[in-house]
N, C-alpha and C positions, 0 to 999 in steps of 0.2 A: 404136597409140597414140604411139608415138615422132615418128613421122612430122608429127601431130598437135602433137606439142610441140615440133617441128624448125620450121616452120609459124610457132605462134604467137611462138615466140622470132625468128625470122627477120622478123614483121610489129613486136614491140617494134623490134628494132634498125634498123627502115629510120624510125625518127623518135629513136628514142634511140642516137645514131654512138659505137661503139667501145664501146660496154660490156654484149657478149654475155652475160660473163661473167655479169656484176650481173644483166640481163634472166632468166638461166637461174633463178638464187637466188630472186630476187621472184618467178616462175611455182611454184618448187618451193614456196614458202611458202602461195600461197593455193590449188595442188593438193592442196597437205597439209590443208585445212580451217582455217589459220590466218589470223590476221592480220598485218599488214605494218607497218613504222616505219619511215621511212627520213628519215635525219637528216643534214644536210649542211650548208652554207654555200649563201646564196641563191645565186640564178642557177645551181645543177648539174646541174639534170634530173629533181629528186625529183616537181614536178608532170604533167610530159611523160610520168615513167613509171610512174604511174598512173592518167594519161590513156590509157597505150598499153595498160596493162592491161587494164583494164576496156574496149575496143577490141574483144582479142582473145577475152576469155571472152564478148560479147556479152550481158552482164548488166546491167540498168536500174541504173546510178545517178547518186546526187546529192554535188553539191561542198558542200562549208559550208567558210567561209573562218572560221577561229578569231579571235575578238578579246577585247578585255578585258572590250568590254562585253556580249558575248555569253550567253544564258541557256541554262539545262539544254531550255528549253519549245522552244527556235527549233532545238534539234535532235530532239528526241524529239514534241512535235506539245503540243497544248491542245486543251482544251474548249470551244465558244464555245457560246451561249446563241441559241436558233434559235426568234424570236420568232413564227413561224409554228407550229411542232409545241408551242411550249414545254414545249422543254427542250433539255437541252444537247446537241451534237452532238461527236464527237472529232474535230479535224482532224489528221492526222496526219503528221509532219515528215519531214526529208529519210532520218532513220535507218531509215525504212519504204522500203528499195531493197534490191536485193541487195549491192549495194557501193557503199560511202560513202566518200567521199573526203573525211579530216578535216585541211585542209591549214593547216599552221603551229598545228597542235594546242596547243602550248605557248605560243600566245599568250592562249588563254581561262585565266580563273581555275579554279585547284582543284577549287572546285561546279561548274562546267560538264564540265569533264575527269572526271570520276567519272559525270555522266550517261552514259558510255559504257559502265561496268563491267559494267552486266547486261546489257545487249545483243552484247557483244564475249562474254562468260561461257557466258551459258544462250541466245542468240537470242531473246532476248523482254527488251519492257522494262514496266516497272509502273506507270501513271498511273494517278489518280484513284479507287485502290484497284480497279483493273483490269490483269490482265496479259495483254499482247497481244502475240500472238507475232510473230516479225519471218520476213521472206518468203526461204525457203530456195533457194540456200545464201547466206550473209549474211559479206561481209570486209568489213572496216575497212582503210584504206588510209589512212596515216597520213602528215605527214611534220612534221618542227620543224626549227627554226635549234637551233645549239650555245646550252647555255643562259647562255655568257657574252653573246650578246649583249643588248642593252637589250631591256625588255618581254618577256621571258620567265618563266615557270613552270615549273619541273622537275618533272618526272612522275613523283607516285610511285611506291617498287617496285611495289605490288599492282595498278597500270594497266603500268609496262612488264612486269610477269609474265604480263600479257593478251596481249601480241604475243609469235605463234611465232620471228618473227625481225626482227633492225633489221639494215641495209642503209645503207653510206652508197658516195656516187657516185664521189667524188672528181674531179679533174680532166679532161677527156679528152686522149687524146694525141696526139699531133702531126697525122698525119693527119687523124683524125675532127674537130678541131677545124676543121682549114682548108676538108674538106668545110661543117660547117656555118655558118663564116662566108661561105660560094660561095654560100650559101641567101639571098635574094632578103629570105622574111618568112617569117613564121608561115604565109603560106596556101602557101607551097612545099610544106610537109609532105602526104607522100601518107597518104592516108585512110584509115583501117585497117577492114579486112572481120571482123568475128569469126571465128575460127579455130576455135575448141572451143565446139560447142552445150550448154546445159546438163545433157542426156543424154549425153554425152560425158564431160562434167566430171566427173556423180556416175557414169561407169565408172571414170573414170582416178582417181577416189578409193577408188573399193573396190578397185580392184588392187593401190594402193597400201596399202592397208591387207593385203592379202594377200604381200605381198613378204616371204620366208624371212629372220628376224634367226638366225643361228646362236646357242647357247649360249653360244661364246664371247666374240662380241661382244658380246652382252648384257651380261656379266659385265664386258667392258672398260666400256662405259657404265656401269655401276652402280661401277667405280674411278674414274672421272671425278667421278662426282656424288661419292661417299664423297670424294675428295680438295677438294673443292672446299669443304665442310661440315669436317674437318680441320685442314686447313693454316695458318698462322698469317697467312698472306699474306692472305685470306680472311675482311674482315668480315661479307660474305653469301655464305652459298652455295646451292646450283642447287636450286630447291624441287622436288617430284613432278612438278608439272606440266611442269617444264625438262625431267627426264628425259624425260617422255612426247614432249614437244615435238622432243626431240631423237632419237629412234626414229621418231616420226611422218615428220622431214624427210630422215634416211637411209633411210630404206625408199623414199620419193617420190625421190629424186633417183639412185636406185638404178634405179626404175621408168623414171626420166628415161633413164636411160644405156640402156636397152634389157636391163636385168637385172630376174631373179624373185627376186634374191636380194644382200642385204648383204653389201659388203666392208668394212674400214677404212679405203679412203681415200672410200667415202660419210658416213660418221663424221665423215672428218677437214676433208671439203670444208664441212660445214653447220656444224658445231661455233663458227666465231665469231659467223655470225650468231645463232645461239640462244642461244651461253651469255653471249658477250659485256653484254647489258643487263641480265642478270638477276643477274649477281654484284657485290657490291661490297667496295673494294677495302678493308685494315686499315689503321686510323691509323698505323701505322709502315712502309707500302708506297708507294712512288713510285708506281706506276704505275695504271694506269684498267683499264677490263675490258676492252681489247684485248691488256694486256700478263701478266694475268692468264691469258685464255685461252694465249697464247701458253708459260705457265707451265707451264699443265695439259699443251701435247703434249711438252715438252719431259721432263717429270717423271713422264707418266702411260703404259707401255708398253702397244703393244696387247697384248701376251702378257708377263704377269709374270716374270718373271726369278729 
C-alpha cells in the first residue's frame, strides 16, 4: 500500500512542483473517506491540485465553477418534462461523479452552498421528494479565495464541519518556482496515469480504519477537544465529528508512513488541517484558527503532567 501511495504522491508532485508535503495531507484526506477545502490566494495551485487528485485515484469527475448566479439545480440535476413518455425524466447534475470538484466554492450564494450538505453528509441528495444515492466513493473537492476578497461568501460552520480538512498552498519556493516558470504552457504538464484503482482505494480505507489508536492517545485527543470546548480563547470548539475526523486522518497518515499503528507526531502532523476551520476564535483573541491550533500544542501535553 505504501508503495501505492509513494506513486500517487510522486504523480501529484510532477504537476504540483515543491509541495510534497501539502500533496501527502490532500491524499491522506480523501484516503480517509473525507472531504477537501483548500483555500488560498488565486493563482497557487489549489485547481492543479485537485486536478492532480482526481488524476491519481482515477475516479470520474465533474468541475462546477461556483458563481453568484449559480443555482442548487445546476449542481444537483432537475426534472424535465419528456414529451414523448409524458412525464417527467431526472437529469442528473455534475454531483452524480465520484468526485466533484467545487472550485471557488465561496463565490455561489448560501442557498446554493447548502445544496452540498447532504451529499458531502450521508452520500445521497433529495430532489423532488426522491432520495437518490450518489455513486460510491464520493469526495468533494473544494477550493475558495480568502473571504476578504470582493464577491465572496463565507462558509458556514455546519458546511466547513462537512470538510475533514482545509489545506492552504502557499507560495512555492525558489526552486520549484523557476522549474515552473522553464514550463513552456499548460500542455508541458505530463499526464497523469491513475495510481490507486478503486479496489485499492476501498483496501487502503479499511486498513485505515484498522490502524491501532493506543488508549493513551485517545485520551490525549479527547484533551484536545475538552480543551478546545473550555478555554476562554475559544468561541467554538471541536464538535464530535472534528474528533472523529481527527482519528480518522491519524490513523491514514499513520497507514501513510508504513505503520499499523498511531504515534503523536501522526496526531500532531493532521491536527491543523482538521481542527484549524472548525474552531473559532473569542471576541477577546487576536488570532484565527491557525493560532489557536497552534494554542492547543503548546498547552495541551501528549502525556499529562
Amino acid at each position: 500500500m505504501q508503495q501505492l501511495i509513494d506513486r500517487a504522491v510522486a504523480g501529484i508532485g510532477s504537476v504540483l512542483l515543491g509541495k510534497e508535503y501539502e500533496a501527502r495531507q490532500a491524499l491522506c484526506c480523501l484516503l480517509s473517506s473525507g472531504h477537501l477545502l483548500l483555500e488560498d490566494l488565486p493563482g497557487m495551485g489549489k485547481t492543479t491540485l485537485a486536478h492532480a487528485l482526481a488524476g491519481v485515484l482515477g475516479l470520474s469527475y465533474a468541475r462546477v465553477q461556483f458563481t453568484s448566479d449559480l443555482l442548487p439545480s445546476d449542481i444537483l440535476g432537475v426534472s424535465i418534462f419528456n414529451r414523448a413518455e409524458e412525464a417527467f425524466e431526472f437529469q442528473p447534475g455534475p454531483v452524480f461523479n465520484q468526485l466533484l470538484l467545487a472550485d471557488e466554492i465561496n463565490r455561489a450564494t448560501p442557498r446554493t452552498q447548502s445544496a452540498l450538505l447532504e451529499a458531502m453528509a450521508e452520500g445521497q441528495v433529495s430532489i423532488d421528494g426522491m432520495t437518490r444515492p450518489l455513486p460510491q466513493p464520493f469526495f468533494v473537492i473544494a477550493t475558495q479565495n480568502p473571504i476578504h476578497q470582493s464577491g465572496t461568501y463565507a462558509l458556514p460552520e455546519s458546511q466547513l464541519d462537512r470538510f475533514l480538512m482545509r489545506l492552504s498552498l502557499g507560495y512555492p519556493n525558489h526552486e520549484a518556482e523557476r522549474k515552473l516558470l522553464l514550463r513552456d504552457n499548460q500542455a508541458s504538464r505530463p499526464a497523469l496515469d491513475a495510481c490507486i484503482s478503486a479496489d485499492q482505494l476501498a483496501d487502503i480505507r479499511r486498513a485505515a480504519s484498522g490502524v491501532e489508536l493506543s488508549d493513551s492517545l485517545l485520551a490525549y485527543i479527547q484533551r484536545l477537544t475538552a480543551f478546545t470546548r473550555d478555554a476562554p480563547e475559544f468561541a467554538v470548539g471541536l464538535s464530535p465529528r472534528g474528533g472523529l475526523a481527527l482519528v480518522a486522518a491519524a490513523r491514514t497518515w499513520a497507514l501513510m508512513l508504513g505503520r499499523d499503528y498511531v504515534v503523536p507526531d501522526d496526531v500532531q502532523a493532521v491536527l491543523g488541517p482538521v481542527v484549524a476551520h472548525r474552531v473559532v476564535p473569542s471576541a477577546d483573541y487576536a488570532g484565527d484558527g491557525d493560532a489557536l491550533v497552534a494554542l492547543l500544542r503548546r498547552q495541551v501535553d501528549v502525556i499529562p503532567g
